[in-house]
DOVOKOL-980580 format. One record per residue (C-alpha): residue in one letter; x, y, z. Coordinates in pm, 1 decimal, padded with zeros to 6 digits. Layout:
PT   gufi          x          y          z
PT      a          X          Y          Z
...
//
This chain:
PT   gufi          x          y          z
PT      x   -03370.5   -02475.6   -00431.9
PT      x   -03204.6   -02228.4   -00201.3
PT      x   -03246.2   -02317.8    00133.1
PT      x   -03154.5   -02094.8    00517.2
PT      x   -02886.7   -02238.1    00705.2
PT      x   -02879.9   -02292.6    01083.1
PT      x   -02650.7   -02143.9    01244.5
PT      x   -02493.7   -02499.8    01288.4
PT      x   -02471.3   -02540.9    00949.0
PT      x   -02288.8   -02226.5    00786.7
PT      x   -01984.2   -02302.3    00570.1
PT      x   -01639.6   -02225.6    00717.8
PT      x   -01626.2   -01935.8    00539.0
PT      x   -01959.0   -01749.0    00657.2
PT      x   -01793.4   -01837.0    01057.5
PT      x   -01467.8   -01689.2    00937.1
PT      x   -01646.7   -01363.9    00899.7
PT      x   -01835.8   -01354.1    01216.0
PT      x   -01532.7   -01440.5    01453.6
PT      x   -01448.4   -01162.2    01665.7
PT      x   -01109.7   -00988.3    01657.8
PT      x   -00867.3   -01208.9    01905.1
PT      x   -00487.5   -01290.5    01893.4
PT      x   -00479.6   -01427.0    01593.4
PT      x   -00613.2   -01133.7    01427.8
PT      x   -00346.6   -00886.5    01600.2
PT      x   -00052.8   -01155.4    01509.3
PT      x   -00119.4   -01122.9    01152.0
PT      x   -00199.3   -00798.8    01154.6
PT      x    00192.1   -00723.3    01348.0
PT      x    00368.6   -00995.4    01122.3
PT      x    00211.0   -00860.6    00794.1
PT      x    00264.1   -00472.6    00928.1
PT      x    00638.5   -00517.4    01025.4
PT      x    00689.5   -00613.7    00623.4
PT      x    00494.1   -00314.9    00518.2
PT      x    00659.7   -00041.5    00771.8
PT      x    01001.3   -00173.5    00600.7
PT      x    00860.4   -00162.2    00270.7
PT      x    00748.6    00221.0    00361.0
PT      x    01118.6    00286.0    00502.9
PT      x    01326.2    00168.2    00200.3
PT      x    01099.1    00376.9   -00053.1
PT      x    01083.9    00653.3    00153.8
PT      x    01437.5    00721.3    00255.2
PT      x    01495.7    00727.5   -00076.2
PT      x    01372.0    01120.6   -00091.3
PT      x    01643.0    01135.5    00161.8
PT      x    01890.2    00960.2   -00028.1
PT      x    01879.7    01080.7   -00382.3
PT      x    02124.0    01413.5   -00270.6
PT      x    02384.3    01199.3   -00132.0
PT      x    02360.0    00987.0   -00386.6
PT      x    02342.9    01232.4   -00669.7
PT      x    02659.2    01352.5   -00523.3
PT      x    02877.9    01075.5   -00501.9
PT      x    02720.9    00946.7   -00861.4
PT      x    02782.3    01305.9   -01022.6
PT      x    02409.5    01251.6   -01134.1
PT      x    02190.6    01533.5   -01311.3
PT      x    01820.3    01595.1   -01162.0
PT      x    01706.0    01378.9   -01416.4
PT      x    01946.6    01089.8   -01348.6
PT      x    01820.2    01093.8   -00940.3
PT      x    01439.4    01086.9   -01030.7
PT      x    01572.4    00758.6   -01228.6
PT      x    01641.7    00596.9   -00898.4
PT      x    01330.6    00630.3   -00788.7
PT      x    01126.3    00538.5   -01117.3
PT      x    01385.0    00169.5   -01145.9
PT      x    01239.2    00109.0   -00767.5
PT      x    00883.5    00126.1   -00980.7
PT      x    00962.4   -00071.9   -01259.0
PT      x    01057.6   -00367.3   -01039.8
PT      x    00730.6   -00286.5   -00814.6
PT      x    00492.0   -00275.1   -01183.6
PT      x    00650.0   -00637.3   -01298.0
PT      x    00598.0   -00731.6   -00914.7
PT      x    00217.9   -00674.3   -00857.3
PT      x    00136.3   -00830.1   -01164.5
PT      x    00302.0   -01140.6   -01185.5
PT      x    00303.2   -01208.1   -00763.1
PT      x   -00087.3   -01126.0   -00785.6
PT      x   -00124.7   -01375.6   -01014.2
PT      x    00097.9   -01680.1   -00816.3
PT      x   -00099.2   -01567.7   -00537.6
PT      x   -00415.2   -01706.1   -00683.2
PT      x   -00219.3   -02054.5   -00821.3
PT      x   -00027.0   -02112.8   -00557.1
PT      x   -00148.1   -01956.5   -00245.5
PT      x   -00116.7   -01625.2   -00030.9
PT      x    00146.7   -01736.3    00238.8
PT      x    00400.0   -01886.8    00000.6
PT      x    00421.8   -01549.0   -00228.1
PT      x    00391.1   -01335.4    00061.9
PT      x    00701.9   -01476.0    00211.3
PT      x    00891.4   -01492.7   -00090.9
PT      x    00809.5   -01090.6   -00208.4
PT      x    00971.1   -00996.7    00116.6
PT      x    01302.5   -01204.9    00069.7
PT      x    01319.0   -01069.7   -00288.1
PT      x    01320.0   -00709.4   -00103.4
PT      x    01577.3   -00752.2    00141.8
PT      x    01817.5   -00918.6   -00129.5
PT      x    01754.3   -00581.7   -00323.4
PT      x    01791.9   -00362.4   -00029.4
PT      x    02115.9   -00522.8    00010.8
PT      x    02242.1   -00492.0   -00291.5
PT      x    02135.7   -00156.4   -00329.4
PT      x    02391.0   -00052.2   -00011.7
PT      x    02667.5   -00249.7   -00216.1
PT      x    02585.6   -00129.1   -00547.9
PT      x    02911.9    00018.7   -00682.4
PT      x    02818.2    00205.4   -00981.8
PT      x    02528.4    00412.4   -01073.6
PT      x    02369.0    00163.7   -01371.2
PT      x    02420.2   -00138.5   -01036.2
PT      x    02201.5    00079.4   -00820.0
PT      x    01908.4    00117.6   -01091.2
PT      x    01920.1   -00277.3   -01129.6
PT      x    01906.7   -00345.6   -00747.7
PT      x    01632.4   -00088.5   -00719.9
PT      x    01430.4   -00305.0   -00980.1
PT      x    01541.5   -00610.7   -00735.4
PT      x    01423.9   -00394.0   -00459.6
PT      x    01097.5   -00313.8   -00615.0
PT      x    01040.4   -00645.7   -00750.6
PT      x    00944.4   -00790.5   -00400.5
PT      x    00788.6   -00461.1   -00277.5
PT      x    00564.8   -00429.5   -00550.0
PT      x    00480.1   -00826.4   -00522.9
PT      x    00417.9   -00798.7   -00146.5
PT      x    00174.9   -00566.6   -00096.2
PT      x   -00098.7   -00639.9   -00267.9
PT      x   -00035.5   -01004.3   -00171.1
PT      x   -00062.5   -00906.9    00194.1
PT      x   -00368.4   -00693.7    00135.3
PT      x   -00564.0   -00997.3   -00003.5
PT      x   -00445.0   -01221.7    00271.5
PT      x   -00533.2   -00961.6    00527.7
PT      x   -00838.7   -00916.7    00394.5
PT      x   -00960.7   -01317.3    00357.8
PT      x   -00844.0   -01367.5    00732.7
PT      x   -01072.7   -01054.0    00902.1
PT      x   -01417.9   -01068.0    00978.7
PT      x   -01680.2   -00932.0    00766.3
PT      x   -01744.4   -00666.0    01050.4
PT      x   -01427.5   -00554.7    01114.5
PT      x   -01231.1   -00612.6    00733.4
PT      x   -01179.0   -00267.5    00626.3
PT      x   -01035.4   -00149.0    00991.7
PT      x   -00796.0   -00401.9    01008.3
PT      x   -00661.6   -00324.5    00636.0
PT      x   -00640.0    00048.5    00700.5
PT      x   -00474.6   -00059.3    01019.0
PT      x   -00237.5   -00241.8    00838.2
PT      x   -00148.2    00028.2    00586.5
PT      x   -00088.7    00206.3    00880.2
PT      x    00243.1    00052.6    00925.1
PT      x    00349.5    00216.6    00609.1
PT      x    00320.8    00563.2    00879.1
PT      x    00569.2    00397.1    01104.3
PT      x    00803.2    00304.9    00828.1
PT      x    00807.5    00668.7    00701.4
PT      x    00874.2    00781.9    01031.1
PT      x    01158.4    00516.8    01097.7
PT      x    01320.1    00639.8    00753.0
PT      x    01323.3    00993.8    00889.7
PT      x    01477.4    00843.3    01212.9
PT      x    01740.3    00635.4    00948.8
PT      x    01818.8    00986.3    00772.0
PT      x    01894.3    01214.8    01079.8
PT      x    02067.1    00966.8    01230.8
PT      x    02269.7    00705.0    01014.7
PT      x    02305.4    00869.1    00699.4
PT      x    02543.3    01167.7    00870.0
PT      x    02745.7    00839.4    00988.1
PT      x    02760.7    00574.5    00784.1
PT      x    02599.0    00713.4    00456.1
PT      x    02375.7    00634.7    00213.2
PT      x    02497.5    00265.1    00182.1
PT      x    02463.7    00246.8    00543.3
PT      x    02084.2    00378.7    00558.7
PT      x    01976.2    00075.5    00232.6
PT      x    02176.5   -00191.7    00475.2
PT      x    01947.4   -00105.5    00748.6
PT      x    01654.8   -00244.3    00595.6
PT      x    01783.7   -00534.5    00465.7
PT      x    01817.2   -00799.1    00749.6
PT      x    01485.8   -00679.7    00984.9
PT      x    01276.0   -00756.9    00707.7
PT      x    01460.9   -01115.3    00642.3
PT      x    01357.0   -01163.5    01005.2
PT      x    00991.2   -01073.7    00934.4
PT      x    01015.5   -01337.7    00609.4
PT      x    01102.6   -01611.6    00894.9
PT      x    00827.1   -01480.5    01115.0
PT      x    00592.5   -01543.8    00834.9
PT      x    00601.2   -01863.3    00814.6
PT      x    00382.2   -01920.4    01115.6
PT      x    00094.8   -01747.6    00953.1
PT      x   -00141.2   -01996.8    00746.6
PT      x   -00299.6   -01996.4    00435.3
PT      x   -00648.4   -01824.7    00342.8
PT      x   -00905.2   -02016.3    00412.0
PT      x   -01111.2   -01904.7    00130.1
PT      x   -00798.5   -01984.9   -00135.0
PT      x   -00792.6   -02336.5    00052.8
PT      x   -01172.6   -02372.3   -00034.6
PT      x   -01133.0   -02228.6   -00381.4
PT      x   -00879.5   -02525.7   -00411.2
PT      x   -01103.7   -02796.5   -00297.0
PT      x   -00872.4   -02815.4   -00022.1
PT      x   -01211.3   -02815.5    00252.9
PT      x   -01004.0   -02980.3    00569.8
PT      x   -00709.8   -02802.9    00510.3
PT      x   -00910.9   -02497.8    00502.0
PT      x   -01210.7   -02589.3    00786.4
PT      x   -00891.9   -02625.4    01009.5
PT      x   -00725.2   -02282.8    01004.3
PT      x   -01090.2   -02180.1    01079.2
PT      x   -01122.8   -02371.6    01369.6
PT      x   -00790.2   -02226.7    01474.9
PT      x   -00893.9   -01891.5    01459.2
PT      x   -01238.2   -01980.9    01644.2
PT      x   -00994.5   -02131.9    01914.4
PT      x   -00791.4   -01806.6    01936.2
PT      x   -01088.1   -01660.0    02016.8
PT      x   -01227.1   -01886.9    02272.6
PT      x   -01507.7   -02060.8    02073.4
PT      x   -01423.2   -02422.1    02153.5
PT      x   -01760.7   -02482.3    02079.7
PT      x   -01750.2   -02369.4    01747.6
PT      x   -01552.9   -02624.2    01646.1
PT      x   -01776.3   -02849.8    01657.1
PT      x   -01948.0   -02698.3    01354.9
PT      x   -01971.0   -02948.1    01034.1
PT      x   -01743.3   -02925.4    00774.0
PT      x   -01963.9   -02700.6    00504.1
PT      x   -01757.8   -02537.0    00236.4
PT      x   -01850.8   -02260.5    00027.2
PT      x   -01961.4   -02291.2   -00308.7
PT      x   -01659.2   -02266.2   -00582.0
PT      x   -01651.3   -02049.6   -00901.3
PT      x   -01399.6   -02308.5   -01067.8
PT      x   -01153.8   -02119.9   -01342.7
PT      x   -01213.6   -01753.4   -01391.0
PT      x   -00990.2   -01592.9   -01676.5
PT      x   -00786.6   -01289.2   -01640.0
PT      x   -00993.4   -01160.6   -01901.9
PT      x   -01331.6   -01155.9   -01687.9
PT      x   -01171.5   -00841.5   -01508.6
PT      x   -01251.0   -00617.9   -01837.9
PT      x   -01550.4   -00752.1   -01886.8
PT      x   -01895.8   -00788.1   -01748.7
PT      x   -02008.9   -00659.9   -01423.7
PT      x   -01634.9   -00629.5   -01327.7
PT      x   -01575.6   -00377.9   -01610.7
PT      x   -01683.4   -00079.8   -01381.8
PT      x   -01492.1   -00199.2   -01079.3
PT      x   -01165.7   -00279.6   -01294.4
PT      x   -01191.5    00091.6   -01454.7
PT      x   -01229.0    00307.1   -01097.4
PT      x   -00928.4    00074.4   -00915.6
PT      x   -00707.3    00124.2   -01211.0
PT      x   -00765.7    00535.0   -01258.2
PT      x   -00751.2    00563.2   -00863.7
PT      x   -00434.1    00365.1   -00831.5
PT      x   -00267.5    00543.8   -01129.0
PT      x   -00394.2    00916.6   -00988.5
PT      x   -00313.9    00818.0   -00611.1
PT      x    00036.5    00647.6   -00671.2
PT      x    00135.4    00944.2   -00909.8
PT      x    00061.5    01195.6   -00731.8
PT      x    00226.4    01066.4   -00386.2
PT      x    00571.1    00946.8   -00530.1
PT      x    00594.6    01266.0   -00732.9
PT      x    00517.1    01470.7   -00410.6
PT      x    00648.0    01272.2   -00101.4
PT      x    00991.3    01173.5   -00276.5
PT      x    01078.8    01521.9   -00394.6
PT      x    00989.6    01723.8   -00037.1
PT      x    01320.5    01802.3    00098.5
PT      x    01450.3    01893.7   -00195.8
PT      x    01204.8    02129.7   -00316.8
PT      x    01237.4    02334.4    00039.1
PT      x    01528.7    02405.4   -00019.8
PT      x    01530.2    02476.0   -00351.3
PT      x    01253.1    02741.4   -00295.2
PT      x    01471.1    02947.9   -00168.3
PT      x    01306.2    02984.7    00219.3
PT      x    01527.9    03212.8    00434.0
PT      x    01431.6    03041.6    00718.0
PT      x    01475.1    02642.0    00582.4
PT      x    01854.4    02486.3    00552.3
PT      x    01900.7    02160.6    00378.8
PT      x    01951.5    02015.2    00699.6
PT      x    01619.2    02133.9    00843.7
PT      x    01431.6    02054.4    00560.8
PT      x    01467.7    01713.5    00611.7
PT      x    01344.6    01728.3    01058.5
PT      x    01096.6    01967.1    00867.8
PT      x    00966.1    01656.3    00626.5
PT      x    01050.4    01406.5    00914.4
PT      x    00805.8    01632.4    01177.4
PT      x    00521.2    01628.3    00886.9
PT      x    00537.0    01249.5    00821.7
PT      x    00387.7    01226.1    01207.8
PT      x    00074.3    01329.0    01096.5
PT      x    00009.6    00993.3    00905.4
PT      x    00005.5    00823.1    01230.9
PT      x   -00362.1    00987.0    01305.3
PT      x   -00479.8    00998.6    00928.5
PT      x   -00437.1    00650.3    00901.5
PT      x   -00633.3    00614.2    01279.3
PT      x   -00901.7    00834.5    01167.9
PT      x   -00961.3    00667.5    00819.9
PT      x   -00950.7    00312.1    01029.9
PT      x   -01262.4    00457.9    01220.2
PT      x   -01469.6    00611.4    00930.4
PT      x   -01395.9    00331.9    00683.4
PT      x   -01662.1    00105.7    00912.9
PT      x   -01849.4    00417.2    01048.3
PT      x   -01971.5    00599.5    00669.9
PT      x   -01797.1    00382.4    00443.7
PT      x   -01514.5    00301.0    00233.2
PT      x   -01652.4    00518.0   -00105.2
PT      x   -01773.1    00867.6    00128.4
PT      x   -01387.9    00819.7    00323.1
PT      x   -01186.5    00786.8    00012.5
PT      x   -01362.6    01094.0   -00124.5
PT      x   -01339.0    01341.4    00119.8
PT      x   -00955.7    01205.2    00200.4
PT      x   -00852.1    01255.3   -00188.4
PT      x   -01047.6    01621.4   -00175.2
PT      x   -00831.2    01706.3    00110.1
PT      x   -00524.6    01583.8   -00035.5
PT      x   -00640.4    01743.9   -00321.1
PT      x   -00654.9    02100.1   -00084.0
PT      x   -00333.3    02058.3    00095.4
PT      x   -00130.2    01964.6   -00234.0
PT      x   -00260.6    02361.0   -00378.4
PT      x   -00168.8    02478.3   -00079.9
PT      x    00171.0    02387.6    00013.5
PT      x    00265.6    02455.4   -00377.5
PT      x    00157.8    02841.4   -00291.8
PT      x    00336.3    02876.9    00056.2
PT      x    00552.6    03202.3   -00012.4
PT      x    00516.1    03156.8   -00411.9
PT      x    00585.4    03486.4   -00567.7
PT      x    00818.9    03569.1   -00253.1
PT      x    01152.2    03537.3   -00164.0
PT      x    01079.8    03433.3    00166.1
PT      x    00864.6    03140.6    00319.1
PT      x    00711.8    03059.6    00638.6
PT      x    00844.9    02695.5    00774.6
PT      x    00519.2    02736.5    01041.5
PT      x    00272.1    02717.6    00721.0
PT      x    00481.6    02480.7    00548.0
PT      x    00442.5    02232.9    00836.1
PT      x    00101.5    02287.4    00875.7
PT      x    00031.2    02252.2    00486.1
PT      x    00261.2    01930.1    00500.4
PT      x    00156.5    01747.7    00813.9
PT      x   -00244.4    01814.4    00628.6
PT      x   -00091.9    01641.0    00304.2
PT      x   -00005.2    01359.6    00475.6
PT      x   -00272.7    01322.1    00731.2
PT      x   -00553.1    01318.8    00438.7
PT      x   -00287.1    01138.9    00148.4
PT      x   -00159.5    00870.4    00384.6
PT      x   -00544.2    00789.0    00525.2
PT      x   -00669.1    00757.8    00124.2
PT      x   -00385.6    00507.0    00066.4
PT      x   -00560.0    00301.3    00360.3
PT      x   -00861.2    00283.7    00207.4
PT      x   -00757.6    00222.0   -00166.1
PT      x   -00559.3   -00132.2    00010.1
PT      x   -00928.7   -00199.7    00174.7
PT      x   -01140.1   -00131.5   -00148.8
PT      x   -00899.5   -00325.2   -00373.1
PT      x   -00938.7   -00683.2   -00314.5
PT      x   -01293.7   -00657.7   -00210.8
PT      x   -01423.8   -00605.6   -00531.0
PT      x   -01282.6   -00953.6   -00679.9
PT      x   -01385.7   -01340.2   -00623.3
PT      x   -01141.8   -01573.6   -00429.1
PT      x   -00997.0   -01709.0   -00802.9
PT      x   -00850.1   -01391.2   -00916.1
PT      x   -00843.0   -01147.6   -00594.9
PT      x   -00516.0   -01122.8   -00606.0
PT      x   -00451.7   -01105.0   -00940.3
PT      x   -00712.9   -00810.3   -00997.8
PT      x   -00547.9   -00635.0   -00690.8
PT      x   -00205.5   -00718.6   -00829.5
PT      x   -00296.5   -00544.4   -01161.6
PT      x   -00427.7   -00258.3   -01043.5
PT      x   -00132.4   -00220.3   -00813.2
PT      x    00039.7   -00267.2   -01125.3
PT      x   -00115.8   -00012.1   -01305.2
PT      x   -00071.8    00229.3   -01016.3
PT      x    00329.6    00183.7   -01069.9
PT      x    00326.3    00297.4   -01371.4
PT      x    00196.3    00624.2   -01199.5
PT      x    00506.0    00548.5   -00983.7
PT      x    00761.6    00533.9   -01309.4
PT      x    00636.6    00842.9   -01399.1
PT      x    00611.2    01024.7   -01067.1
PT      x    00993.9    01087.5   -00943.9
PT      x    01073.6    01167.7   -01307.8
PT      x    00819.1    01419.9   -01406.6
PT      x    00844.2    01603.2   -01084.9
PT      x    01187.4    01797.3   -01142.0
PT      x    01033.5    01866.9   -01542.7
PT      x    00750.2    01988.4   -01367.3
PT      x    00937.3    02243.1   -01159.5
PT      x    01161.1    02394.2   -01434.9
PT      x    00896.6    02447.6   -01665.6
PT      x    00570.9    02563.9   -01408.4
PT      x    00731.5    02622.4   -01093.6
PT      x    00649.3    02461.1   -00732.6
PT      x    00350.7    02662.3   -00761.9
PT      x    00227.7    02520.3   -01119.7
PT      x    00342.8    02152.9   -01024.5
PT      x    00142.0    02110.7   -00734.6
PT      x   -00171.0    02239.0   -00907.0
PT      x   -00109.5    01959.6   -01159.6
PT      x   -00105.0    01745.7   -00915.5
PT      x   -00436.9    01872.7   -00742.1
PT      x   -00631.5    01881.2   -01060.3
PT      x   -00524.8    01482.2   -01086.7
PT      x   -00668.3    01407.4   -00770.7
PT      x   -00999.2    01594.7   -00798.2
PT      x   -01009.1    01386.7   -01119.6
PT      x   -00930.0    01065.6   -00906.1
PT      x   -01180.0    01172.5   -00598.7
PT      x   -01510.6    01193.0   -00918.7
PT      x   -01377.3    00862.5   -01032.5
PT      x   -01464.8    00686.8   -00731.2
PT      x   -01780.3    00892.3   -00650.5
PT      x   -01914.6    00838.7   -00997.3
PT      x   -01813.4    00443.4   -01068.6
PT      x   -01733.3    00328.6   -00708.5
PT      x   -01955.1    00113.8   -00505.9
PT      x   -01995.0    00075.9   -00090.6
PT      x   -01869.2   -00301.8    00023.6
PT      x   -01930.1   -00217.0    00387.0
PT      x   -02080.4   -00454.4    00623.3
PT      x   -02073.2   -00704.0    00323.7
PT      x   -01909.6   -01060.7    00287.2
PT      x   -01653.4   -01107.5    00023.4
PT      x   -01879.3   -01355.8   -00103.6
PT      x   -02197.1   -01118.5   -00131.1
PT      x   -01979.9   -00866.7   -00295.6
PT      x   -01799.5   -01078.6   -00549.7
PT      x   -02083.2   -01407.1   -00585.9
PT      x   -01871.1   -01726.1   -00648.5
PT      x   -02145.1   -01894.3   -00783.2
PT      x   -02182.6   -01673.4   -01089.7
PT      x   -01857.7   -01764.3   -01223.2
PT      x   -01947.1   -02193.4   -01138.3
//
C-alpha cells in the first residue's frame, strides 16, 4: 500500500532533484561543455575546410559534401552503439572514451594523406562525436535537479555556440597559416585534455541505483548535498528508488513509448537535416550567388559574425525552456528557423546583386532560433526514457538524426543545381514546419517533472 514519505525518508534520488544548483553543478556543466564546444569546432570548421580541401584533393562538389556525410556515418554507428554501453556499463566510462575516440580522429584527419584516408578518419572522428553527445546529455540530465534540468541542458548545448565561434576564430586565423591540416590538429589535443578532466566527474546516481549499486550511488548524492552546503542532509537514510529490472530495446516501439519514440526520431531526422545541409554549405553558397558586394574571403567573417547570434538563442531558450516549457519553446524556435531559412534563400534571388546587411540579419536570425531548438531537442531527449534504456533511446534517436546528417552535406549542392538557393532553402523550410507539427501534435510537456514521474520505473518491475 502506497504510503507519503517524510521528508527524512525520500530515496536518494527524489534529494538529487531538489538540491540546489552549487559547484558541483557548474563543474560538470564546464567539464561536459568544453567536450561539446570542441565537438561543435571540428564539425563546423569543416564548412570552412571543404574549399581548401577540395582544392588540394582535386575533388568535385559532390566528392566535398562526402567529407562531411563520412563525419555522419561514424556519428550514426556512434549514438547507437555508445547509447547502448551507456546503459550496461555506465555514463562516465563511455563519456570519456567517445571523446578520446574524437581526438584520435581529429588527428588523423590533419595527417590524412589521401582523399579515401580523410573519409575514414572522418568516420573515426564521428565515431566518438556521435557517441558523446547523447551520452553527455543523459548524464547531464540524471545529475540536475528536477527544477532546474532543462536550463542546465540547454546551457550545456550552449557550448556547441562557443565551439562554432572558436572554428570561425580557427578559419580566419590558422587556416591562412598553417592550412587545413593545421585547423583538424587544433582540436585534437584540448579535447584529450578534457577526456583527463573527466575523470573526476562520477557516475549517475540513478544508473548506480538501476544497478543495485545503492551506496555507491547514496554517496555521490551526499557529495553533491555537500557541494551545496547541506551537511545535514547527509544524514538522510539510505532509501533507493524502486528498479524497473531489464527493459528491452524493443519497449521503445512499443506501448506508451511508441508516441514518444516516433516525435524524437522525426524531430531529430528534420532538425539534424536541415542544419548540416544549411550551416556546412554557408560560405560557399555566398559566394557562389554571385553578391557584388561578398568575396570568398568575407563570406567566411560574414558566416563567422552570424554564428554570434547563437550565443543569445541558446540564453534565451535556457530561460523559456523552465518559464513556458520545453514543447511551446521548441515550436516557436523551429517556426522561426523555419522563417529565417525562406528568407535568407530569397536575399537578392532573381538579382544579380545582394545585400550582405540583409544577409547578416537573415543569418544571425537562422542561428539565433536553429541553434536555441537544438538546446531543447538535447533537454527533451532523455527525459522521455527510464534510467535502463535512457541512453540508449537518446542514442537512437541521435542515431536516426545522423542519418539526416549523411544526407544533409550531400543533397545540398544537388539541391542548388537543380532548384536554386532560392528553391533549396524552401525545401528546407517546408521540412521544418513539418518537424515544428510533429512535436505540437505527438509531443508532451516534462517540465517541473522528475525523471521518475515522467518515465515510472515501476511499470517496467
Amino acid at each position: 500500500m502506497p504510503r507519503q514519505l517524510s521528508a527524512a525518508a525520500e530515496t536518494f534520488v527524489a534529494r538529487l532533484d531538489r538540491v540546489p544548483l552549487n559547484r558541483f553543478h557548474w563543474r560538470l556543466l564546464a567539464i561536459s561543455g568544453l567536450g561539446w564546444m570542441f565537438d561543435a569546432m571540428d564539425v563546423l570548421m569543416l564548412s570552412f575546410l571543404l574549399a581548401p580541401i577540395g582544392s588540394e584533393f582535386k575533388l568535385d562538389p559532390g566528392q566535398r559534401g562526402l567529407i562531411g556525410s563520412a563525419t555522419f556515418v561514424g556519428m550514426f554507428f556512434g549514438a547507437a552503439v555508445a547509447g547502448r554501453l551507456a546503459d550496461r556499463y555506465g555514463r562516465r566510462g563511455i563519456f570519456t572514451a567517445t571523446l578520446i575516440v574524437f581526438s584520435l580522429g581529429a588527428a588523423l584527419s590533419a595527417l590524412a594523406p589521401t582523399y579515401e584516408t580523410l573519409l575514414a578518419a572522418r568516420v573515426v572522428a564521428g565515431l566518438g562525436l556521435g557517441g558523446e553527445l547523447p551520452v553527455a546529455a543523459t548524464l547531464v540530465s540524471e545529475l540536475s535537479p528536477r527544477s532546474q534540468r532543462g536550463r542546465m541542458i540547454v546551457l550545456l548545448e550552449s557550448f556547441w555556440a562557443w565551439g562554432t565561434i572558436l572554428a570561425g576564430i580557427v578559419a580566419v586565423t590558422v587556416l591562412p597559416a598553417y592550412g587545413w591540416r593545421g585547423a583538424f590538429a587544433i582540436g585534437a589535443l584540448p579535447a584529450l585534455y578534457v577526456a583527463y578532466l573527466r575523470r573526476a566527474l562520477p557516475e549517475s546516481p540513478r544508473y548506480l541505483a538501476e544497478r543495485g549499486r545503492t551506496p555507491e550511488a547514496d554517496a555521490v548524492v551526499r557529495r553533491i548535498e555537500r557541494a551545496g552546503g547541506g551537511a545535514l542532509l547527509t544524514l538522510a537514510p539510505v532509501i533507493a528508488p524502486v528498479r524497473a529490472g531489464k527493459t528491452r530495446i524493443a519497449e521503445l516501439l512499443g506501448g506508451r513509448y511508441i508516441r514518444r519514440t516516433a516525435m524524437l526520431w522525426i524531430l531529430w531526422f528534420g532538425v539534424v537535416l536541415t542544419y548540416y545541409g544549411m550551416f556546412l554549405w554557408i560560405p560557399s553558397l555566398l559566394v557562389a550567388r554571385g553578391f557584388d558586394d561578398i568575396r570568398p574571403g568575407q563570406a567566411n567573417m560574414l558566416f563567422f559574425l552570424s554564428t554570434l547570434a547563437q550565443v543569445p538563442g541558446y540564453f534565451s531558450a535556457a530561460w523559456l525552456v523552465e518559464r513556458w516549457g520545453r514543447k511551446p519553446t521548441l515550436v516557436v524556435y523551429l517556426l522561426g528557423t523555419a522563417v529565417s531559412a525562406y528568407m535568407f534563400g530569397n536575399v537578392g534571388a532573381g538579382t544579380d546583386t545582394g545585400n550582405s546587411g540583409l544577409v547578416l540579419l537573415w543569418l544571425s536570425l537562422l542561428s539565433f532560433f536553429n541553434l536555441g531548438a537544438w538546446g531543447v531537442v538535447y533537454t527533451i531527449t532523455p527525459e522521455l526514457y527510464p534510467t535502463s534504456v535512457r541512453a540508449t533511446g537518446a542514442g537512437v534517436a541521435a542515431a536516426v538524426g545522423r542519418v539526416g546528417g549523411i544526407i544533409g552535406p550531400y543533397l545540398t549542392p544537388v539541391l542548388v543545381t537543380a532548384i536554386a538557393v532560392n528553391g533549396t532553402f524552401a525545401v528546407f523550410m517546408a521540412l521544418l514546419v513539418i518537424t515544428a507539427v510533429a512535436v505540437a501534435v505527438l509531443g508532451e510537456e516534462t517540465r517541473g517533472r522528475s525523471l521518475e514521474e515522467i518515465a515510472p520505473e515501476a511499470e517496467a518491475a
